[in-house]
NUKE-562075 format. One record per residue (C-alpha): x, y, z; residue in three letters. Coordinates in steps of 0.5 Angstrom, whole numbers, plus 500, padded with zeros to 3 digits. Each point is the difference from the previous one (the first is absolute). Layout:
% NUKE-562075
<rec east="X" north="Y" up="Z" residuo="ALA"/>
...
END
This chain:
% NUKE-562075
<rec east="512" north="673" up="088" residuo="UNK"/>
<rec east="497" north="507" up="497" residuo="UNK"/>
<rec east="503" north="503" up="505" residuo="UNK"/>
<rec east="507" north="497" up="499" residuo="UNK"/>
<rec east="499" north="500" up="493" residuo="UNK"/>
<rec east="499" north="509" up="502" residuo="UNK"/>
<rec east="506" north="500" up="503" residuo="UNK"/>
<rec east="504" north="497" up="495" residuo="UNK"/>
<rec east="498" north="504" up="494" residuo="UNK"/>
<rec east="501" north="507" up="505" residuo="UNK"/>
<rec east="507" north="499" up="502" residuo="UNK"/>
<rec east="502" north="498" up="492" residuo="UNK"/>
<rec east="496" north="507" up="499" residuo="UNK"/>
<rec east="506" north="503" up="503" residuo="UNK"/>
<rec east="506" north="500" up="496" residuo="UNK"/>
<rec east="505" north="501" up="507" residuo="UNK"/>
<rec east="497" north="494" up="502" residuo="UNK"/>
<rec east="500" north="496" up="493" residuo="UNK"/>
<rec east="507" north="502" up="499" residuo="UNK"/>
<rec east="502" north="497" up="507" residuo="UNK"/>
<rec east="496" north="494" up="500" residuo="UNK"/>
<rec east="504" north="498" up="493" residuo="UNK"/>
<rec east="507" north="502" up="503" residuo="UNK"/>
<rec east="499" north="496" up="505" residuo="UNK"/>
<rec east="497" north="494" up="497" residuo="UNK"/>
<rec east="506" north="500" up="495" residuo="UNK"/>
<rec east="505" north="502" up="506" residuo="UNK"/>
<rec east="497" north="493" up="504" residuo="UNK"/>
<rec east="501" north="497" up="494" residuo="UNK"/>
<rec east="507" north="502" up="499" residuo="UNK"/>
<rec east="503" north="499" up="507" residuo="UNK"/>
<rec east="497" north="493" up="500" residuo="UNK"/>
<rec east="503" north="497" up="494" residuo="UNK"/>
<rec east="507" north="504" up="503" residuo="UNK"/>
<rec east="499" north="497" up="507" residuo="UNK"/>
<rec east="499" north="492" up="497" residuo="UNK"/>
<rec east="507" north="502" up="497" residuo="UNK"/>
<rec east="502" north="502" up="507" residuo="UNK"/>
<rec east="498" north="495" up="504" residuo="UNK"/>
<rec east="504" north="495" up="496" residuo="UNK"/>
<rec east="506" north="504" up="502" residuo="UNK"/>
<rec east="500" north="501" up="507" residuo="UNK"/>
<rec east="498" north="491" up="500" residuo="UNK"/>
<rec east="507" north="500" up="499" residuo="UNK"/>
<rec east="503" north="504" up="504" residuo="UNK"/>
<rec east="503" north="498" up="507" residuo="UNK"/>
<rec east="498" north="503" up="507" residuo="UNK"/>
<rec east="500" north="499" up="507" residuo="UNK"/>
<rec east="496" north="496" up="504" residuo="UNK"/>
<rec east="497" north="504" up="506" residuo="UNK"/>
<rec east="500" north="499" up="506" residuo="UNK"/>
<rec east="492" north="500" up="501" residuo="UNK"/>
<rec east="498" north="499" up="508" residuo="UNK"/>
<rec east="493" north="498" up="499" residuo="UNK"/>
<rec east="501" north="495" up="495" residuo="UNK"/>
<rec east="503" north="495" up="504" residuo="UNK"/>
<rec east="495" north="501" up="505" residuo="UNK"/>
<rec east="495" north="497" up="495" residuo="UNK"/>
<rec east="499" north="493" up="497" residuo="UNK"/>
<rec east="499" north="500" up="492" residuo="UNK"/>
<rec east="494" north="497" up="495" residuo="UNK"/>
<rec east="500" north="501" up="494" residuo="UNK"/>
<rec east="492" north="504" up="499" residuo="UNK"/>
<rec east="501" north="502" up="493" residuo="UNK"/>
<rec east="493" north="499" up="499" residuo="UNK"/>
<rec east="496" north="504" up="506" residuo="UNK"/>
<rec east="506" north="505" up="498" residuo="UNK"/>
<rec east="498" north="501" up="493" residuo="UNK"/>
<rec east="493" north="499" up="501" residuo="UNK"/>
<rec east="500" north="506" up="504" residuo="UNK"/>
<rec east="504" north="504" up="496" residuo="UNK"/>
<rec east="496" north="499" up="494" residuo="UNK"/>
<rec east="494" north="502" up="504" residuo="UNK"/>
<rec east="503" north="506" up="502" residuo="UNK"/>
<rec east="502" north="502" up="493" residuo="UNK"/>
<rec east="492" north="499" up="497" residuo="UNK"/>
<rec east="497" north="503" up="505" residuo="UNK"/>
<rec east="504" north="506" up="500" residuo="UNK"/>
<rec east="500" north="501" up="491" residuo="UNK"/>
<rec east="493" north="500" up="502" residuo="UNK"/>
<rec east="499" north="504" up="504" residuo="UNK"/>
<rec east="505" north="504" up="497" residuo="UNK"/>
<rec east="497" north="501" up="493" residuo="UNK"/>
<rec east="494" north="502" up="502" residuo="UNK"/>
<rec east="503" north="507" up="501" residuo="UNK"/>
<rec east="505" north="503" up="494" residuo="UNK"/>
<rec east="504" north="504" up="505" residuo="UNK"/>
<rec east="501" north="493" up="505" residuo="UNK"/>
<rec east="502" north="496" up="495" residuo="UNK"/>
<rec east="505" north="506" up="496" residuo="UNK"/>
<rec east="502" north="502" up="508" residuo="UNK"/>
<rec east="502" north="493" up="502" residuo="UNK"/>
<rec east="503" north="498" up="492" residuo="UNK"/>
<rec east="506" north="506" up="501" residuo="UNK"/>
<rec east="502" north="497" up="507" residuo="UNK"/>
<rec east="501" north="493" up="497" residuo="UNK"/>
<rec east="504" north="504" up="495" residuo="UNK"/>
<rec east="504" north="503" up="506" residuo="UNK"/>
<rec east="500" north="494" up="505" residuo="UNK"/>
<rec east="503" north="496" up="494" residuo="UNK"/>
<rec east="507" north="504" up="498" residuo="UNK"/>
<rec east="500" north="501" up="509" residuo="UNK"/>
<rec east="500" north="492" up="500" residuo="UNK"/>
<rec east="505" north="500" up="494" residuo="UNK"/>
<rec east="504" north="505" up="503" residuo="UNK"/>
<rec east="500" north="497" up="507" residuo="UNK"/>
<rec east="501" north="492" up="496" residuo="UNK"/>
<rec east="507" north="503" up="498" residuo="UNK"/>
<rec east="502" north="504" up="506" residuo="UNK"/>
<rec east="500" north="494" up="504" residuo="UNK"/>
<rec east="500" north="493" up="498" residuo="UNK"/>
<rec east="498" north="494" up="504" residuo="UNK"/>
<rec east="500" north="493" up="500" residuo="UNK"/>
<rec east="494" north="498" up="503" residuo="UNK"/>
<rec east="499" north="496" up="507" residuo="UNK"/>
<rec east="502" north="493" up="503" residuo="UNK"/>
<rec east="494" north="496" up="498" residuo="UNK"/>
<rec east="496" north="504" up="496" residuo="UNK"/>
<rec east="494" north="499" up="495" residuo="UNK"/>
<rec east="501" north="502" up="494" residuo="UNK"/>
<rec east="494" north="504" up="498" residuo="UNK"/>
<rec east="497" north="497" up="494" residuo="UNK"/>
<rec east="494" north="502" up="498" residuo="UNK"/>
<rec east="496" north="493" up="500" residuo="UNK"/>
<rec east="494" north="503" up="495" residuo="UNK"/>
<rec east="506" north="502" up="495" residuo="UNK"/>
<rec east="503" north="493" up="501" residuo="UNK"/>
<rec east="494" north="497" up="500" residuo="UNK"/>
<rec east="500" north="502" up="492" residuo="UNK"/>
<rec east="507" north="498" up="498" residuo="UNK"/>
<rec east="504" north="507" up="503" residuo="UNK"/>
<rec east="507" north="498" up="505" residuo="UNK"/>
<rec east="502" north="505" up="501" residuo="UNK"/>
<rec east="505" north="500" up="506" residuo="UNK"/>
<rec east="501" north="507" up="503" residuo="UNK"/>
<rec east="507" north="500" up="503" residuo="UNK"/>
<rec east="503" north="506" up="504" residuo="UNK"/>
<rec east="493" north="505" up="500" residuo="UNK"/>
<rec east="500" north="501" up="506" residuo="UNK"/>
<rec east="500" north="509" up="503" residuo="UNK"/>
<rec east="495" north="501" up="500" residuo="UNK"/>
<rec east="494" north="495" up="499" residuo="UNK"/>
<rec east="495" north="502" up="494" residuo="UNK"/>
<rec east="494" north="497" up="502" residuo="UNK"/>
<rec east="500" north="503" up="506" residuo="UNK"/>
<rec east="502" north="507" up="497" residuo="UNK"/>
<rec east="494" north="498" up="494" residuo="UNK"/>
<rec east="495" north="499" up="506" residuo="UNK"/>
<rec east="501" north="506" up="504" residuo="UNK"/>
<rec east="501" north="504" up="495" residuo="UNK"/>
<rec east="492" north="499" up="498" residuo="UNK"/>
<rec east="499" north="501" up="508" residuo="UNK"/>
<rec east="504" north="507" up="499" residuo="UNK"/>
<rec east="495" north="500" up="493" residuo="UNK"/>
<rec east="494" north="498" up="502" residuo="UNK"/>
<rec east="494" north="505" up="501" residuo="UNK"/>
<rec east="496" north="496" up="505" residuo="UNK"/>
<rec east="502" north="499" up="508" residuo="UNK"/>
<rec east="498" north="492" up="500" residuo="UNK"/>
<rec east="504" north="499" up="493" residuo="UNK"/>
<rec east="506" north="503" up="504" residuo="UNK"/>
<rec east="499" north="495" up="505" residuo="UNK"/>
<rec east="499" north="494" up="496" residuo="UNK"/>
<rec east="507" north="503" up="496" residuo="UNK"/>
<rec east="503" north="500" up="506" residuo="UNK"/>
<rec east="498" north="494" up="504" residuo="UNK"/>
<rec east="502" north="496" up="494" residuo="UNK"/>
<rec east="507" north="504" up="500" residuo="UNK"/>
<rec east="501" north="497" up="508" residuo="UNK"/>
<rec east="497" north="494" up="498" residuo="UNK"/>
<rec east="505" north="498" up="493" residuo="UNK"/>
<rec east="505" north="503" up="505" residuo="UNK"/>
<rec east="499" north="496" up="505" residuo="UNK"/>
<rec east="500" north="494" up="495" residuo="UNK"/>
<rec east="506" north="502" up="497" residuo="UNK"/>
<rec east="504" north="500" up="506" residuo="UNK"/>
<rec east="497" north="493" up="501" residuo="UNK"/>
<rec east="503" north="497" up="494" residuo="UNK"/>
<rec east="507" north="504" up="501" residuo="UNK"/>
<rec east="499" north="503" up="494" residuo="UNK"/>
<rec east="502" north="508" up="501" residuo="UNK"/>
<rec east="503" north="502" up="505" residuo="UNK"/>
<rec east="497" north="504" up="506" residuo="UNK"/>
<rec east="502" north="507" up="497" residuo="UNK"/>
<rec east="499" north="499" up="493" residuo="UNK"/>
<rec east="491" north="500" up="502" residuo="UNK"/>
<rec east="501" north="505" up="505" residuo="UNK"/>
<rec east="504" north="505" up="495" residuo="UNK"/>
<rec east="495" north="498" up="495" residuo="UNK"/>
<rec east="493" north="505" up="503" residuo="UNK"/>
<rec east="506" north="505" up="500" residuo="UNK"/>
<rec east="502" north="500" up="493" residuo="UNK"/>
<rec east="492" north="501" up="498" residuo="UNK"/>
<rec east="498" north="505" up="505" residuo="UNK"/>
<rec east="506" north="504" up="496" residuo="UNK"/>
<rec east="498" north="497" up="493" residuo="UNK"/>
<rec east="493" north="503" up="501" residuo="UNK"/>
<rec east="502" north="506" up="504" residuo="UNK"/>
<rec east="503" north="502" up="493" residuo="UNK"/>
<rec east="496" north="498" up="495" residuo="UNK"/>
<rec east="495" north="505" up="503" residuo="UNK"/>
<rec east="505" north="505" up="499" residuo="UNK"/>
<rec east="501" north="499" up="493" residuo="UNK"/>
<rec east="493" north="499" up="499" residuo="UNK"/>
<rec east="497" north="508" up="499" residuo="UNK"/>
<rec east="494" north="501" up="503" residuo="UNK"/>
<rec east="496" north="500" up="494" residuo="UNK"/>
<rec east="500" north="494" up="499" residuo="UNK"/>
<rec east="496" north="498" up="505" residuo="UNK"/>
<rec east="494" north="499" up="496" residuo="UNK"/>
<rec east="496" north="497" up="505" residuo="UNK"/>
<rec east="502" north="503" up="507" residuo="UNK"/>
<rec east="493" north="498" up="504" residuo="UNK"/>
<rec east="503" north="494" up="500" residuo="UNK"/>
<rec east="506" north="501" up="500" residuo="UNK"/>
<rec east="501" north="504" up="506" residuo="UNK"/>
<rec east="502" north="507" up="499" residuo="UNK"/>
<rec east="507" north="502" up="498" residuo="UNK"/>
<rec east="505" north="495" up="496" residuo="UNK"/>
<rec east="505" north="504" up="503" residuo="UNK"/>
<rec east="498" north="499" up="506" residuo="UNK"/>
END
């Protein structure tokens, strides 16, 4: 604990480091609100439905709750093992940012109905409380699976990075099951957050890798 607390106060030390951390906090926070507006616009668009090769090839279930019990955990592993170092957890903030105006550009390049049969993915957790949303034609690329590896690309420990990744090929495979994505919007996804990742680490000068022991090196690299 004094040494999580240690690493926090040097960072915040660091005026560079104070001041992205803060203008990526606000920049998060802003996008999200904006993207929430987006998404209801792009439920209301028409698109194609594609011709998948696989899903037809796989009898569908409806396993929203395995799905999301995995989601989860993935998430509250990876925000704990994130927060332990200022620099991860600054590192992986400004990839969501990016990964989310990819998705947003992505979701208005090319609207898609989704497949024949699927399950819409509702969140039984948040369903559980009163929430019903229905996600409608939020479909390339899949964001769970883009979140859980980009906490892969982000994570400082290898054995993180292979829970990070079995869980992506599991929910992967779990969504294919429930046809609820089509084969190209998980296969995309890793892609986008390798790119994500890949330019957060350019943007984010060297200095402010307050902790670079554990974080491996250049963030530039």
């Amino acid at each position: 604990m004094s040494h999580f607390i240690q690493s926090w106060r040097r960072a915040f030390r660091s005026r560079e480091f104070r001041d992205q951390f803060l203008l990526t906090i606000g920049t998060l926070a802003v996008t999200l609100v904006l993207l929430s507006a987006f998404l209801e616009f792009i439920g209301a668009r028409m698109g194609p439905v594609l011709d998948d090769p696989i899903l037809p090839l796989i009898p569908g279930a409806n396993l929203l709750w395995i799905t999301f019990s995995l989601i989860y955990a993935g998430f509250l592993i990876g925000f704990v093992s994130l927060i332990l170092s200022p620099f991860s957890l600054l590192l992986a903030l400004r990839a969501l940012v990016v990964l989310l105006v990819l998705r947003a550009v992505c979701l208005w390049l090319l609207p898609l109905d989704p497949p024949a049969g699927a399950v819409a993915l509702i969140d039984p957790f948040l369903r559980a409380i009163g929430y019903s949303r229905i996600p409608a034609r939020d479909l390339f690329f899949s964001w769970h699976i883009a979140l859980l590896s980009l906490l892969a690309f982000t994570s400082r420990w290898n054995d993180l990075k292979i829970v990070f990744v079995s869980l992506a090929v599991a929910v992967s495979a779990l969504m294919l099951i429930q046809h609820a994505h089509y084969a190209i919007d998980l296969v995309a996804a890793p892609c986008f957050a390798y790119a994500s990742c890949g330019f957060a680490r350019w943007i984010t000068v060297e200095e402010v890798a307050t902790d670079r022991t554990q974080v491996g090196g250049n963030p530039r690299g």
